[in-house]
C-alpha positions as CSV (number, residue, x, y, z in Angstrom):
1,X,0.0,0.0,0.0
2,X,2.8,2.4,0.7
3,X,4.4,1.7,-2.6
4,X,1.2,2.4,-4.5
5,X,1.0,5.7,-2.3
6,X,4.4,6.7,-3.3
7,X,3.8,6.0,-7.0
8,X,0.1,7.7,-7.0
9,X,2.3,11.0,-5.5
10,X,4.5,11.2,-7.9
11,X,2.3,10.8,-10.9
12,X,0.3,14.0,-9.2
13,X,3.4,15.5,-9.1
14,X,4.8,14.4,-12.9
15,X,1.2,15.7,-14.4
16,X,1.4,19.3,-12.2
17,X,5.3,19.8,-13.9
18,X,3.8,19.1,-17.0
19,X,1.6,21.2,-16.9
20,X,3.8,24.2,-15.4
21,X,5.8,23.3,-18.4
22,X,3.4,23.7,-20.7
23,X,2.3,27.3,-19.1
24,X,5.7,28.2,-19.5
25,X,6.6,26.9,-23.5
26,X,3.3,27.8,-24.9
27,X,2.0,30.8,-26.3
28,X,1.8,33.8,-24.2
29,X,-1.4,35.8,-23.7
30,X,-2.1,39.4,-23.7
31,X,-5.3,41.5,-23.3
32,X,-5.8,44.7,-24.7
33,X,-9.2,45.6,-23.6
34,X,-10.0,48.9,-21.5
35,X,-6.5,49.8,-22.0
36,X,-5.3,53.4,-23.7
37,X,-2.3,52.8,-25.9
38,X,0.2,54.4,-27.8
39,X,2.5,53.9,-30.9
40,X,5.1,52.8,-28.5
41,X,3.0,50.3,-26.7
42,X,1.6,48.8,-30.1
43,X,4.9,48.2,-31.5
44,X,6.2,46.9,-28.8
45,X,3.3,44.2,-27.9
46,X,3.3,43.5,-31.8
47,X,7.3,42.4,-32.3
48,X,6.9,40.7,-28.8
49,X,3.1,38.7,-29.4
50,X,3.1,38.4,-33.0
51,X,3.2,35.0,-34.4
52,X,5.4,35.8,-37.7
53,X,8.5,37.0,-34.9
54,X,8.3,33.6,-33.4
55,X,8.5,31.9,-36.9
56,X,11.0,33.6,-38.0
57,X,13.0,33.0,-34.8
58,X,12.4,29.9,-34.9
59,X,14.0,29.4,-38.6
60,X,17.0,31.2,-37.1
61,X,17.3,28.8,-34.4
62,X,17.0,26.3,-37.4
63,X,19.8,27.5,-39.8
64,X,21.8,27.3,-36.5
65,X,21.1,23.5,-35.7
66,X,22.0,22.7,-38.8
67,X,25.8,23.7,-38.6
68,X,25.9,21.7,-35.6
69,X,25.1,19.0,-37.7
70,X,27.3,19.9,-40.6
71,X,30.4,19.9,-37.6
72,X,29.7,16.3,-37.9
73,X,31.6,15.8,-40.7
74,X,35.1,16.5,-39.1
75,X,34.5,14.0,-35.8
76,X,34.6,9.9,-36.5
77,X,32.0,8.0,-36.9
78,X,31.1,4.8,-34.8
79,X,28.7,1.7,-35.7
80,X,28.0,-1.6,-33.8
81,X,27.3,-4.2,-36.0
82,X,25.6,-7.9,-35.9
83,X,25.0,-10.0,-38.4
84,X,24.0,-13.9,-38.8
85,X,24.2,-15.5,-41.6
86,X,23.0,-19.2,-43.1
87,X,24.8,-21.5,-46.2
88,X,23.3,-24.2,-47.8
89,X,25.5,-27.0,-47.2
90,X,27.3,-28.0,-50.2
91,X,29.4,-31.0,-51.2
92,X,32.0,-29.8,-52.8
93,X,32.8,-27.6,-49.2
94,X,32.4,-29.5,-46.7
95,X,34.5,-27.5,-44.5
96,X,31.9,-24.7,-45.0
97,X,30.2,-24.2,-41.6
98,X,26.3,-23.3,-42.1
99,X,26.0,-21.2,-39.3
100,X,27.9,-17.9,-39.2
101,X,27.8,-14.9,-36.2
102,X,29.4,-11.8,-36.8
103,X,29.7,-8.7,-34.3
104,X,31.6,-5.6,-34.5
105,X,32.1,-1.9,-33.5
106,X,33.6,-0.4,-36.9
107,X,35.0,3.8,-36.8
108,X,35.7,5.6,-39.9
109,X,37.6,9.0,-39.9
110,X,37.7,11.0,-42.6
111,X,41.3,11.9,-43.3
112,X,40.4,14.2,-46.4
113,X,37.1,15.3,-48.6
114,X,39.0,18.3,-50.5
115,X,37.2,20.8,-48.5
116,X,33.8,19.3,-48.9
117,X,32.9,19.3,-44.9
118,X,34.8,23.0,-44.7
119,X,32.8,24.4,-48.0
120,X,29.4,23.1,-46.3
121,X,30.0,24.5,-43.5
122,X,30.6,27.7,-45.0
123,X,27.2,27.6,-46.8
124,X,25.6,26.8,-43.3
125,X,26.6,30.0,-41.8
126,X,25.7,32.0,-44.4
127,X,22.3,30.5,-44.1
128,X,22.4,31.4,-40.8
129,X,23.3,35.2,-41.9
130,X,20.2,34.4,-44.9
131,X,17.7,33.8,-41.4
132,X,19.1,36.9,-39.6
133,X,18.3,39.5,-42.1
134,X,14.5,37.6,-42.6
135,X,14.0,38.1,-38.8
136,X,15.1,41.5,-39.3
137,X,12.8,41.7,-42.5
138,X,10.1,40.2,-40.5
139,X,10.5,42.8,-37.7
140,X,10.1,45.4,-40.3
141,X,7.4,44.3,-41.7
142,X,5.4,44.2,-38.4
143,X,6.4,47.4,-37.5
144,X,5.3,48.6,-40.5
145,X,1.9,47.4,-40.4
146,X,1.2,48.2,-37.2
147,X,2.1,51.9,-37.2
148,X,0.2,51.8,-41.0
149,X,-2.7,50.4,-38.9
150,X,-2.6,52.3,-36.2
151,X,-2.6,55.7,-38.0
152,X,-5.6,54.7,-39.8
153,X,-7.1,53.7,-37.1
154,X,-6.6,57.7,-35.4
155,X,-7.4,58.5,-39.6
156,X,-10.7,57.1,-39.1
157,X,-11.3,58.5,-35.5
158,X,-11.0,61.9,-37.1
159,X,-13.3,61.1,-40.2
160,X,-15.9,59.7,-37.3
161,X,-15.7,63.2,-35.6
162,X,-16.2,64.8,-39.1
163,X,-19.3,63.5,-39.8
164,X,-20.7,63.6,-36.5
165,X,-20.1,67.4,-37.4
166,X,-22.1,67.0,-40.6
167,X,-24.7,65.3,-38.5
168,X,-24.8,68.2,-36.2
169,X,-24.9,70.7,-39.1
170,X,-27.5,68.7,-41.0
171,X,-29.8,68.8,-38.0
172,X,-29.5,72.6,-37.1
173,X,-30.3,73.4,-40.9
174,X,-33.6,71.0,-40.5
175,X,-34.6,73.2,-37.5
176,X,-33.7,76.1,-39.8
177,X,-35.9,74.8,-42.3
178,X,-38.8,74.0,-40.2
179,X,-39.3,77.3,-38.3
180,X,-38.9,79.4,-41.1
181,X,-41.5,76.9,-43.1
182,X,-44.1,77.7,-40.0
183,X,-43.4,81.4,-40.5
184,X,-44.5,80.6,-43.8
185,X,-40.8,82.1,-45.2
186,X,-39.9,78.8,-46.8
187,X,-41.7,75.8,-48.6
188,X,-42.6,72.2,-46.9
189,X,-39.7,71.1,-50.1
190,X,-36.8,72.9,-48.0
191,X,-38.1,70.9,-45.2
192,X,-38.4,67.5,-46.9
193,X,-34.6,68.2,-48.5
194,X,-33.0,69.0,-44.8
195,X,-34.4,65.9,-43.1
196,X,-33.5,63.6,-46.3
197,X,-29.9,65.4,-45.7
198,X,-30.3,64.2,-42.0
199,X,-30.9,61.0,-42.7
200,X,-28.0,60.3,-45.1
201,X,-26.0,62.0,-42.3
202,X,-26.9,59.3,-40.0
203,X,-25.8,56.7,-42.1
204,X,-22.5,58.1,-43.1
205,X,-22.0,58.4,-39.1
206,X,-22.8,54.5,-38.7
207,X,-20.5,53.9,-41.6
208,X,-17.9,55.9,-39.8
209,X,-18.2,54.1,-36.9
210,X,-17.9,51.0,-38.2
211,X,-15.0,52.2,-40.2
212,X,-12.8,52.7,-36.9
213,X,-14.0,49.8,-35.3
214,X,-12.5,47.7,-38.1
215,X,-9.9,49.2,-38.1
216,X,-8.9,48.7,-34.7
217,X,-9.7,45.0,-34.8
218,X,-6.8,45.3,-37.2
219,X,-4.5,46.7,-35.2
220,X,-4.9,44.2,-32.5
221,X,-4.9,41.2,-34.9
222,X,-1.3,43.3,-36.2
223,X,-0.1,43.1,-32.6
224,X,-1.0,39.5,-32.1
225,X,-3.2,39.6,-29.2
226,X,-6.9,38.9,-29.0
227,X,-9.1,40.7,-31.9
228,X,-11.0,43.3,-30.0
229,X,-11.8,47.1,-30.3
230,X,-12.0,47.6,-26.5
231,X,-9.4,49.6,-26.5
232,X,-8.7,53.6,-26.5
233,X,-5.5,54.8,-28.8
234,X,-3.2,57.8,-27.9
235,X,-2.4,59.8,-30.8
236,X,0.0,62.1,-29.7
237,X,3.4,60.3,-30.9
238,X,1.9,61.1,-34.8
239,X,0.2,64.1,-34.2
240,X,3.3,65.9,-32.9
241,X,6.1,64.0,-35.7
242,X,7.8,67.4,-37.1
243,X,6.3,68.5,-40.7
244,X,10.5,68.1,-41.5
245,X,11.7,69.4,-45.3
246,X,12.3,66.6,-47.5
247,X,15.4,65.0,-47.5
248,X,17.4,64.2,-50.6
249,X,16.3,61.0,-52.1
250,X,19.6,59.8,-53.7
251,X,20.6,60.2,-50.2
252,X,17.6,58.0,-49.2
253,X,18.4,55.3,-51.9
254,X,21.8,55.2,-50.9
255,X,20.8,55.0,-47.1
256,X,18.1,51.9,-48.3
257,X,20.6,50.0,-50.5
258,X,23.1,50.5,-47.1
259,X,20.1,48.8,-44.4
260,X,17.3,46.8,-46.5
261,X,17.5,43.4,-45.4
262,X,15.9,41.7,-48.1
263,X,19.4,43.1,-50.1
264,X,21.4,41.7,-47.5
265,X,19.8,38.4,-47.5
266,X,20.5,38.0,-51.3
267,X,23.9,39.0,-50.3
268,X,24.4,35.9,-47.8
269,X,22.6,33.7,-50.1
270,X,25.4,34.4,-52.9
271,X,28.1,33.9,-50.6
272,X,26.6,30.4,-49.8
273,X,26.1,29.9,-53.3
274,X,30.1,30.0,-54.2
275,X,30.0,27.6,-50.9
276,X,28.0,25.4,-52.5
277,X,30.2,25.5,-56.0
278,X,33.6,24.5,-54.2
279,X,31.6,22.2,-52.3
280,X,30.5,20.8,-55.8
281,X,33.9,20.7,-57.0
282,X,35.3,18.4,-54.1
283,X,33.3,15.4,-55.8
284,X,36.4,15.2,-58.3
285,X,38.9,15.1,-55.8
286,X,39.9,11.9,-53.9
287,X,38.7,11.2,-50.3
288,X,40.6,9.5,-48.1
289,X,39.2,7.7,-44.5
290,X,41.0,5.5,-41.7
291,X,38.7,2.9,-41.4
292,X,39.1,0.2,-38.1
293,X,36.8,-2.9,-36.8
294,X,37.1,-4.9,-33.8
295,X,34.7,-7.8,-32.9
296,X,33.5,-11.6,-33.2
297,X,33.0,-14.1,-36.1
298,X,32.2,-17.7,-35.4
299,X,30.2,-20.5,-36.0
300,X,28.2,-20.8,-32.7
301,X,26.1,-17.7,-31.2
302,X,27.9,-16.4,-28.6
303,X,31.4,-16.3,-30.8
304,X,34.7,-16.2,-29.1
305,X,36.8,-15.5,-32.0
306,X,37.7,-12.4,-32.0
307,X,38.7,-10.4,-35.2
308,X,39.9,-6.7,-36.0
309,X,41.2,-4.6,-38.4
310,X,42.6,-1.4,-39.4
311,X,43.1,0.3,-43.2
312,X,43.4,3.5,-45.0
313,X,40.5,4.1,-47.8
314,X,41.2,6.3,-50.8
315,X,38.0,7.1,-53.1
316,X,38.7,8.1,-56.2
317,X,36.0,9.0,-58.4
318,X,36.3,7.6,-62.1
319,X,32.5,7.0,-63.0
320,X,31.2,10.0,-61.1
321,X,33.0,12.7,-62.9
322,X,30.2,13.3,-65.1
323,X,27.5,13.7,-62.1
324,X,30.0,15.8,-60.2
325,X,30.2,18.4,-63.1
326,X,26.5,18.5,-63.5
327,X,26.6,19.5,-59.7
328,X,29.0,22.3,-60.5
329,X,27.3,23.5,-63.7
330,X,23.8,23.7,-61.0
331,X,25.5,25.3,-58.5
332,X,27.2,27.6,-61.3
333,X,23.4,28.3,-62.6
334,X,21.9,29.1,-59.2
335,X,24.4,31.6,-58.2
336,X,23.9,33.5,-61.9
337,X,20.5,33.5,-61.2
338,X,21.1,34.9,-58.0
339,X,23.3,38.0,-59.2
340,X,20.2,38.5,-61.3
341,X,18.1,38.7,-58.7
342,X,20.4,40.8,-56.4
343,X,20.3,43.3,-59.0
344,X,16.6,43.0,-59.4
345,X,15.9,43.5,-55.9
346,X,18.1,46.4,-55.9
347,X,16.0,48.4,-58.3
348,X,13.2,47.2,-56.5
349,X,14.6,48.4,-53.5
350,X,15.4,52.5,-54.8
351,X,11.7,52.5,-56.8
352,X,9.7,51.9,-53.4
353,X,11.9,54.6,-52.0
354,X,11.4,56.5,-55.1
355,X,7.5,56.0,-54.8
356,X,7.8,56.9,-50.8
357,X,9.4,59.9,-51.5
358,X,7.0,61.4,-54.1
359,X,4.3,60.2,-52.0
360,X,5.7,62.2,-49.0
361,X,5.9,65.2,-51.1
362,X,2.9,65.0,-52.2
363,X,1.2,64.7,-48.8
364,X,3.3,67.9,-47.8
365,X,2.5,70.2,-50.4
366,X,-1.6,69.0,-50.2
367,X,-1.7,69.7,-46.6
368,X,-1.6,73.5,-46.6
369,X,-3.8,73.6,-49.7
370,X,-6.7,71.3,-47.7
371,X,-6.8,74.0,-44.5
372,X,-7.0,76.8,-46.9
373,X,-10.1,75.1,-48.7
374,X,-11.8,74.1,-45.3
375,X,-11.4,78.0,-44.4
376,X,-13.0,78.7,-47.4
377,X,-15.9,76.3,-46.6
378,X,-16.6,77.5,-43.7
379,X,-17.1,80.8,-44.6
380,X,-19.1,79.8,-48.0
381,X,-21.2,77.7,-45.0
382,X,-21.4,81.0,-43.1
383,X,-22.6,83.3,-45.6
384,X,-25.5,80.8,-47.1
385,X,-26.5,79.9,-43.3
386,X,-27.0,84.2,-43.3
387,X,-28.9,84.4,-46.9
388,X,-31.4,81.2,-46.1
389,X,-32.1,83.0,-42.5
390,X,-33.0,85.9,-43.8
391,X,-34.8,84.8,-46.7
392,X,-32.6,86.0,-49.5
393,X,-30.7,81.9,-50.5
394,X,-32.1,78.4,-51.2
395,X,-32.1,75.6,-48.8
396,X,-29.8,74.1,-51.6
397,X,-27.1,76.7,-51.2
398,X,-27.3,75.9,-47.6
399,X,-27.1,72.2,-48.9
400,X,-24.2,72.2,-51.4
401,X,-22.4,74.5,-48.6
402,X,-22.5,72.0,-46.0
403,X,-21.6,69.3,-48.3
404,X,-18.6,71.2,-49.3
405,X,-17.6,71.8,-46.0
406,X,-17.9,67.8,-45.0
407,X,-15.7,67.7,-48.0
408,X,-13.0,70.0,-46.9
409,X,-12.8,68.6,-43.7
410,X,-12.3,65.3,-44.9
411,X,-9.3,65.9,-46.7
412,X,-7.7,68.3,-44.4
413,X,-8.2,65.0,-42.2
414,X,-7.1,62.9,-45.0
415,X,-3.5,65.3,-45.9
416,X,-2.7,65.4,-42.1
417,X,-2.7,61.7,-41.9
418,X,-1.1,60.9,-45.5
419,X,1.6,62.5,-44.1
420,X,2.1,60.6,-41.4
421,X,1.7,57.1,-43.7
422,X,3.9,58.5,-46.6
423,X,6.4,58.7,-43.7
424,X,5.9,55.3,-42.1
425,X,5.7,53.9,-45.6
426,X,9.5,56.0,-46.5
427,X,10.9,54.7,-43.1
428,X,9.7,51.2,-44.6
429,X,11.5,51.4,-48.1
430,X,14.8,52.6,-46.4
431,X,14.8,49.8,-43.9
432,X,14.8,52.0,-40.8
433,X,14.7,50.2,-37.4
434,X,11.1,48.6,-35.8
435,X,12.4,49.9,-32.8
């Protein structure tokens, strides 16, 4: 009874460090909801909680196993053997036993592979280098999406406030409308047209609203939490970034060409490429192993005859010549194609920030132009507002005034935030840090 109460105790106790463990190893869980967050905050929950970091980590971690293994090649290699084996008896060899036992340990060291375990072990570590720069691509990427995200979500949050404007607007001119219908100043149409403006203010408001709710379910699936728009954003990190003059953009394609990781990844995988080639090569050289065997052979099976053996083996390759240089020629093939493609992403790379930078400028130069037409607006609003009161203007002057001025204020709205995106999307082509 004891025994069994010792073993039922440490099953408990097995099952409750399993568990632990598997608190500890698995995927780690972060709520969002009620909390007020900044830029800062998102980026940093994202590169910590989103699943693409881990999976790119985890390819690193990979690359890096896989030199261990390639190591391998330099240490000896050690194999216990047993075999049994049964002859027909024969006439003509009597002596031939029809039983036979065999057991051995057997190591082989390779003496020299013409660089074959050295050139692999080069390619390994620039796969390794190939993994670093896509977890830094990968960081980027998240980064980039996130702070994308995030200022549409603050984007919308504004547009939301604009039309509640409108819808505030809309229903003061309906009031308009109706009191000067009773004083018998204006018709029951003017009245009919404000409240079908009204109404089509209400649904742009719901649209709006639904607009920055989206989004932010976005932004938390971007930061690899829980999708939820419980959450508050503060917007003060992009409403303050510095309207800065442009900067020169050979200076920024110089900059990208210098940090982009996606160029720096080609750049490892051409170095492992001319790894691979000498690696290729060393199939027409000779290898050369010490190969020794100690062990049993006999008749009967437990044998007591012992047996062992030690030797030099030299492979030469006579037949394989022709595979070897089809290896070389592939090897010789992919790295071409890979100087292609170096140069391909490189003018990838300068017309994003190319793009970027036009798109910056043009957010810039349509910012000031947007305030002074939402100035305008509002005083075209003003002065109809003035005419319909006293009689003079049309409810459709009053109409077309407020749409204009819903218009204006949506792409002052619109300009302030480009700017902000052009710049995130600028940062992004040059390969400035996440962090």
């Amino acid at each position: 009874m004891p025994i069994n109460r010792i073993k039922a105790a440490g099953a408990i106790v097995a099952v409750i460090l399993l568990l632990a463990t598997g608190n500890v190893v698995g995927s780690e869980t972060v709520s969002i909801d009620g909390r007020i967050l900044t830029l800062r905050q998102c980026l940093d929950l994202g590169l910590r909680m989103n699943p693409a970091s881990a999976i790119s980590l985890q390819g690193l971690k990979a690359a890096q196993e896989k030199i261990e293994e390639g190591r391998g090649g330099y240490y000896p290699s050690f194999k216990l053997s047993s075999a049994y084996t049964y002859t027909t008896p024969q006439e003509s060899m009597p002596q031939v036993a029809e039983d036979s036992y065999d057991t051995r340990l057997a190591l082989r060291q390779t003496l020299f592979d013409a660089g074959a375990t050295a050139n692999l072990l080069k390619g390994l570590e620039h796969g390794v280098s190939v993994q670093e720069h896509e977890v830094s691509k990968t960081e980027l990427d998240i980064a980039y999406n996130i702070r994308l995200t995030f200022i549409d979500t603050l984007k919308k949050q504004a547009l939301l406030e604009v039309e509640k404007m409108a819808l505030a607007g809309r229903e003061r001119h309906l009031a308009q409308a109706q009191a000067l219908h009773q004083a018998g100043v204006s018709s029951r149409a003017d009245v009919i047209k404000s409240e079908v403006q009204l109404s089509n203010a209400r649904l742009n408001v719901v649209r709006a609203e639904n607009g920055v709710l989206s989004a932010k379910a976005a932004l938390s699936a971007f930061m690899g939490v829980e999708v939820t728009v419980q959450f508050a954003l503060d917007g003060r990190e992009v409403d303050s970034l510095p309207q800065a003059g442009l900067p020169e953009v050979r200076e920024l394609r110089a900059e990208a060409v210098d940090r982009r990781p996606e160029l720096k990844g080609i750049q490892a995988r051409l170095e492992a490429a001319a790894a691979a080639i000498s690696q290729a090569e060393s199939g027409s050289y000779p290898q050369v192993s010490l190969d020794a065997s100690y062990g049993w052979q006999e008749n009967s099976f437990v044998p007591a005859d012992k047996k062992w053996g030690v030797g030099v083996t030299v492979g030469i390759p006579i037949f394989e010549q022709l595979t070897t240089r089809a290896k070389v020629a592939q090897a010789v093939a992919g790295r071409k194609g890979l100087k292609g493609a170096a140069l391909q992403a490189r003018q990838l790379v300068e017309l994003e920030v190319e793009q970027a930078w036009l798109g910056l400028k043009e957010a810039q130069e349509r910012l000031p132009v947007s305030r002074k037409t939402l100035a305008q607006a509002e005083e075209d609003l003003r002065v109809s507002e003035g005419r319909y009161k006293e009689g003079v203007g049309t409810i459709l002057e009053v109409i077309d005034a407020q749409t204009g001025l819903t218009s204006a204020r949506t792409n002052s709205v619109v300009a302030a935030y480009d700017i902000a995106n052009a710049q995130a999307k600028l940062d992004r082509a040059t390969g400035k840090g996440a962090r």
